[in-house]
N, C-alpha and C positions, 0 to 999 in steps of 0.2 A: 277242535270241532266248532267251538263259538268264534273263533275268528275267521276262520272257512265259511262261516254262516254270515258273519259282518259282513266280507268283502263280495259273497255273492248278494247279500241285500245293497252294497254301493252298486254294483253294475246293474243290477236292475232299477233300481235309480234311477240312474242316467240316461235320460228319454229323451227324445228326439233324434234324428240322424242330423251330424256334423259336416254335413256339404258345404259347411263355408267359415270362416275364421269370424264370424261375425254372429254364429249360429248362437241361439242360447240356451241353456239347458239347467235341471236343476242338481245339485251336491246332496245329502243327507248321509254323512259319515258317524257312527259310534265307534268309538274306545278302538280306532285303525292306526297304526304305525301311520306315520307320519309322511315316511318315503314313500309307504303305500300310495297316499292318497296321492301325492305327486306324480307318480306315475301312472294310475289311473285315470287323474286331469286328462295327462298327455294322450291316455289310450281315446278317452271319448270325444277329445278334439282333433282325434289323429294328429297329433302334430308330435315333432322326438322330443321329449322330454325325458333329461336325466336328473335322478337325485345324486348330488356331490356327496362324497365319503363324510365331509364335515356336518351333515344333516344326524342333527344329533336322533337318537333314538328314545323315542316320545311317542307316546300312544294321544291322538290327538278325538275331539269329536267337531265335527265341522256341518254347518249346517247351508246352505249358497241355495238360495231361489232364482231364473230368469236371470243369469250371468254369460259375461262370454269369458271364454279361454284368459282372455288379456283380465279383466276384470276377479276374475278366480284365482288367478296367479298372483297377484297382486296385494290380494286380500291375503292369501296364504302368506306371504314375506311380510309385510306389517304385521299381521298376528304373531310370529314366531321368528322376527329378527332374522330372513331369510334375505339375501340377495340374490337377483338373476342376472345371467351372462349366458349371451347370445353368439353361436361360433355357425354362421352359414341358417341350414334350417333346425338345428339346434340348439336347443333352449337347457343352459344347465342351472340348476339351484341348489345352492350350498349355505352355509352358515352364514350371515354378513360379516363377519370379522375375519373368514378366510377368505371370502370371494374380494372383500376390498383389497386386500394385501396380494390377491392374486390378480385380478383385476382389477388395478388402481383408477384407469379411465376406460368404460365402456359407454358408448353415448348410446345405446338401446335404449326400450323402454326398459324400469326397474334396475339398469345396471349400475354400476358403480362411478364417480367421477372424482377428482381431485381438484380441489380450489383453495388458492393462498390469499389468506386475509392479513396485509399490511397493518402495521398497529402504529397509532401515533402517539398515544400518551401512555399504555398500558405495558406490563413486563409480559413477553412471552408465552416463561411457565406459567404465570397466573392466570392468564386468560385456558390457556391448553389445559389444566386442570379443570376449568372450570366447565369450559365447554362437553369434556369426559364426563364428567358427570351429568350433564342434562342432557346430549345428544342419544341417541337411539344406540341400543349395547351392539356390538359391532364396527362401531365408527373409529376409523383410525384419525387419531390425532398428533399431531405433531408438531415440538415449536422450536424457533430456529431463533437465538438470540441473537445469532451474526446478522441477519436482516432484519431483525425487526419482525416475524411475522409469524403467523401460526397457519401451517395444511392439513387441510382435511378432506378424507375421502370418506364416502357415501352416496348416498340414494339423493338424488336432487331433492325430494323432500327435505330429509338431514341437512344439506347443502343451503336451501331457503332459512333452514332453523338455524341453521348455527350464523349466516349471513347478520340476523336480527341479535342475534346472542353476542357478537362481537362488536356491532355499532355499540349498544348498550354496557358491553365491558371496556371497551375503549373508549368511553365519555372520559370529558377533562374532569378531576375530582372535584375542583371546585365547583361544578356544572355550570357554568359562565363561560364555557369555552375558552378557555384561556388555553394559547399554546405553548407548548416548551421554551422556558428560557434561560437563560444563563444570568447569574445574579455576583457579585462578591460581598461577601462582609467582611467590613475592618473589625478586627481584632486589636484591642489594648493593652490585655495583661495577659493572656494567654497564647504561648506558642502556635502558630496555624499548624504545624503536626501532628502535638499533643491534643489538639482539637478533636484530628480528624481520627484517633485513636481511640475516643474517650466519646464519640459519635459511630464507631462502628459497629453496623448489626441496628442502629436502629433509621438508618436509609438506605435506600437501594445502593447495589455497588455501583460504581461509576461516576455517582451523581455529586461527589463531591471529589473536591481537590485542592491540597494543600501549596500557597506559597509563599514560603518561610522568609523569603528577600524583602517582602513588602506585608507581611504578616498577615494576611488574606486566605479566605476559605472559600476559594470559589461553587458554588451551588449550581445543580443543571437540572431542571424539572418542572413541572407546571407550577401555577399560583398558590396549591395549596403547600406542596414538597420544599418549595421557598421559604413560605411562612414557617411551615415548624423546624426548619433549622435554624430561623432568625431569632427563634423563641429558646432553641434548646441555648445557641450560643451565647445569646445575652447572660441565661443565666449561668454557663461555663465560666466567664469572661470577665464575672466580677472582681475587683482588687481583692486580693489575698490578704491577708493579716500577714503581720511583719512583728519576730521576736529579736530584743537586741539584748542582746548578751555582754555584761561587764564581768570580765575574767579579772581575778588577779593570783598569782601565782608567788607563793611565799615559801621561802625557805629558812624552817624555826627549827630552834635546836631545844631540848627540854627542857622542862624547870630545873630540873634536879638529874645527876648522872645516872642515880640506882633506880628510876621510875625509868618504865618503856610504856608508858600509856600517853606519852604527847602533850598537849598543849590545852587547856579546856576552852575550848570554845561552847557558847550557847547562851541561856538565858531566858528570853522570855518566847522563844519558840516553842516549833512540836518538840522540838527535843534539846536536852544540853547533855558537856558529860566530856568525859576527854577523848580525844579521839581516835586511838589509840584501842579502845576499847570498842568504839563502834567504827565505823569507816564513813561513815558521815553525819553532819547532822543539820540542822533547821534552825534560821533564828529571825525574826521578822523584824531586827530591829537592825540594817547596817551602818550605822554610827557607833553602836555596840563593837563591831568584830574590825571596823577600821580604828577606835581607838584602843583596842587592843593590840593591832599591830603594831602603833605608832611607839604605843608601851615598850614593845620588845624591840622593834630596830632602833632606837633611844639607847637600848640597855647592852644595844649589841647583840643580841639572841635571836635578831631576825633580818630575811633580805630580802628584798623583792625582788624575784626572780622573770618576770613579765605582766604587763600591766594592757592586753589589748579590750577591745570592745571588739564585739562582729554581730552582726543582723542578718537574720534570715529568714523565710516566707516559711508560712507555718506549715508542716510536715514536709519540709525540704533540709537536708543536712548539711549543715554548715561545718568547716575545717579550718584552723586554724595551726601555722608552725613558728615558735619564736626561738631561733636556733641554729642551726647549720645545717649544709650537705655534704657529708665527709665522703669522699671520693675512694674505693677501695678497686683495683685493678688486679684482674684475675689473668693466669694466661692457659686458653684452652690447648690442652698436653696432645691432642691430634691434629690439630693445624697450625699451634705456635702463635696464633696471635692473641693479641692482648685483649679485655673488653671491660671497661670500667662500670661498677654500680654505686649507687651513692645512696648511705646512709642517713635517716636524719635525727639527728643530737638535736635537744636542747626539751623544748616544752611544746608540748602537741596537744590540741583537742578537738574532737568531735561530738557535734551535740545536733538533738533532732529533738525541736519543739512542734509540740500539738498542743493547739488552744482547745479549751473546753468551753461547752455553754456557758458555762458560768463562770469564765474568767480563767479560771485557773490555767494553770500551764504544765502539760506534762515531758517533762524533759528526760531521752537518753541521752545520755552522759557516758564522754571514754575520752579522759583527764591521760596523759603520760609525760612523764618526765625522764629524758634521756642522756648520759655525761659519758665521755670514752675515761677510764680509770687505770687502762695500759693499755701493751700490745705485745702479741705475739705473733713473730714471724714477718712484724708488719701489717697484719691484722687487728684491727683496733677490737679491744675488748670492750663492750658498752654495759652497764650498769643501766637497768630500765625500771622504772617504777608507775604501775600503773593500774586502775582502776575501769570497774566499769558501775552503773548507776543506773535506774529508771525512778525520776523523786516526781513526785507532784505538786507543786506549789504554786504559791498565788502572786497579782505582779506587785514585784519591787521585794520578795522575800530573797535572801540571804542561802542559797544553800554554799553549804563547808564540807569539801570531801578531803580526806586525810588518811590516818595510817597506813601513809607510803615511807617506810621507815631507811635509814641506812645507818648501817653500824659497821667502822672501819676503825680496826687496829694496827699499827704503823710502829715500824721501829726505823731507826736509822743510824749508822755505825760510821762516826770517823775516826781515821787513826792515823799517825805519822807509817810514812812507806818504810818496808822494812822492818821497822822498830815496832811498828806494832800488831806484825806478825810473829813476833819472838813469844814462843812458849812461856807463861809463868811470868817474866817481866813485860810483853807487849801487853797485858792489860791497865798497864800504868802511864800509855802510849794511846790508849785506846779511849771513845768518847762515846757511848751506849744511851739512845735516847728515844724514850716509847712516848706512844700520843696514841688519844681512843678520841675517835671523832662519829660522833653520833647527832642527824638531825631528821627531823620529817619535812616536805613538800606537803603543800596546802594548797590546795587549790578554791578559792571563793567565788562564787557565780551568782549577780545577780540578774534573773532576768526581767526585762519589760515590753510590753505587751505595746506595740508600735501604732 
């Protein structure tokens, strides 16, 4: 009943007769459906007016004094994010966000239009985001990275406002106007790849590119996008710290045969002690552990098994092989042919130093010592000895990894042919001769801080 009562107080309202599209008359709407009132416009202007299905359902109150038709309509679509589309002497209004998509360009008044704003210094998405948010709800936006450019359809109002909104988001950053350039920076110590790796996510894609022949980071962007890549890669670019590593690789046999604790190295380090009992230890003094060896290869009880240096940039793994590559040939039993792998004998290590603020140096360490000791089948049997470490020391300190032990028992039997094979008297023909050979691999690392 009160809404039967509303829509006959709008019709009596609406005063004056409508003889001409120019006529004006006044609105006074309470608490009315919304498509009501639209088509009531349309009844007092005589003119066709329909409400699109997309007119959401909203009880509106609308107040219009001395308006025409065009001006009423008008005001309605601004107040409630309406657009109009005009088909002949019909007038339809629907949501703005379905009437744009439906009618992408109408050149009426109030309809919809689409216009592409090229971008010169700005990303696409960024601008299309932005503009979404501050154009009028309805507005279809849209950005196209393949051109360069963002479309927008809307109300030519919309259209003037987003026109203003794009000059202003596609200003150069620096606001000097500076326009897009293309830049290179030489690079000294750092890879142009690893660069543009250790730089990704904090420039736009595209704008840079890596070339590793002339070790160059080419840059594409305005004056400010320039600048802070020239700042990040100076400070990427700086010389690395450099750790040189003096290996030496000793092989000592025990004091004594009925001790399996090794060789005592130490002294005035973190640690002393045999080695044997710990598997490395620390000693700050190397004149100490070099004339201890000199002690033992003197006395015969020790050999130096390799003597290199190697340097390497700090948290970069350096390798090292003193030894051979024993060649083993396999033949695949479904196609018959042969395919050689090659093993590697002798004395291996890997070591990956991290300097610390204060000097120090932390070193993984993976020492091995490798000997083929037979074979079977033609398969070399290898005997491996090998260690792995994380020490922390300071430069020019002494570390000793050890208790890589081997213990080998050996007999060897000669005898006259025949004769000392003979039951009972070939033992008096026969020549029976045991050996126990036991030593430890040492490995001694000093590093320094380059």
């Amino acid at each position: 009943m009160r809404r039967a009562l509303c829509a006959l107080a709008l019709l009596a309202l609406l005063t004056l007769p409508a003889s001409a599209q120019t006529e004006r008359f006044t609105i006074d709407a309470r608490d009315v459906q919304l498509a009501d009132v639209i088509r009531l416009l349309g009844a007092r202007a005589n003119r066709n007016v329909v409400a699109d299905g997309s007119v959401k359902p909203q009880r509106v109150t609308v107040r219009l004094a001395d308006v025409t038709f065009d001006e009423a309509l008008a005001a309605l679509a601004a107040s409630y994010a309406l657009q109009t589309h005009r088909e002949g002497t019909v007038v339809i209004v629907g949501d703005a966000s379905s009437m744009s998509r439906r009618f992408p360009d109408d050149a009426g008044p109030g309809g919809t239009r689409t216009r592409t704003f090229v971008l010169a210094h700005a990303h696409p998405e960024d601008v299309a985001a932005a503009l979404q948010a501050a154009l009028a709800p309805g507005t279809v936006v849209v950005s196209d990275k393949r051109t360069a450019a963002v479309l927008v359809t809307g109300a030519p109002a919309t259209l003037a406002r987003a026109r203003g909104l794009v000059d202003a988001l596609d200003a150069p950053a620096d606001g000097a106007g500076s326009p897009a350039a293309t830049e290179a920076v030489q690079l000294h110590n750092l890879r142009a790849g690893d660069a543009l790796k250790l730089l990704k996510g904090a420039t736009p894609d595209g704008a840079l590119f890596a070339d590793d022949r002339q070790n160059v980071v080419v840059v594409s962007g305005n004056l400010e996008l320039r600048a802070r890549v020239r700042a990040l890669l100076a400070g990427l670019d700086a010389p690395g710290r450099q750790v040189m590593f003096e290996v030496k690789v000793a092989d000592v046999e025990p004091i004594n045969d009925n001790s399996n604790v090794g060789v005592e190295f130490g002294g005035s380090g973190f640690g002393s002690g045999a080695l044997g009992t710990i598997p490395y230890t620390l000693t700050k003094s190397a004149l100490a552990v070099n004339a201890q060896i000199d002690t033992l290869i003197q006395h015969g009880r020790a050999s130096i098994l390799a003597q290199p240096k190697i340097a390497t940039l700090n948290n970069h793994e350096a390798s090292l092989l003193v030894g051979e590559q024993y060649p083993v040939v396999t033949v695949n039993q479904q196609t018959g042919f042969p395919s050689v792998q090659t093993i590697d004998v002798g004395v291996r290590l890997r070591l990956t130093p991290t300097i610390g603020g204060d000097g120090t140096i932390t070193a993984e360490l993976h020492p091995e010592f490798s000997q083929i000791i037979g074979f079977n089948a033609s398969f070399p049997i290898i005997a491996n000895r090998k260690v792995d470490a994380t020490i922390r020391v300071r430069d020019g300190e002494t570390i000793v990894l050890g208790g890589l032990f081997q213990d080998v028992d050996s007999e060897t039997i000669t005898k006259f042919p025949l004769l000392g094979d003979l039951p009972i008297l070939g033992a008096f023909f026969r020549n029976r001769q045991s050996s126990h050979t036991k030593d430890e691999v040492v490995f001694f690392i000093i590093p320094h801080v380059l």
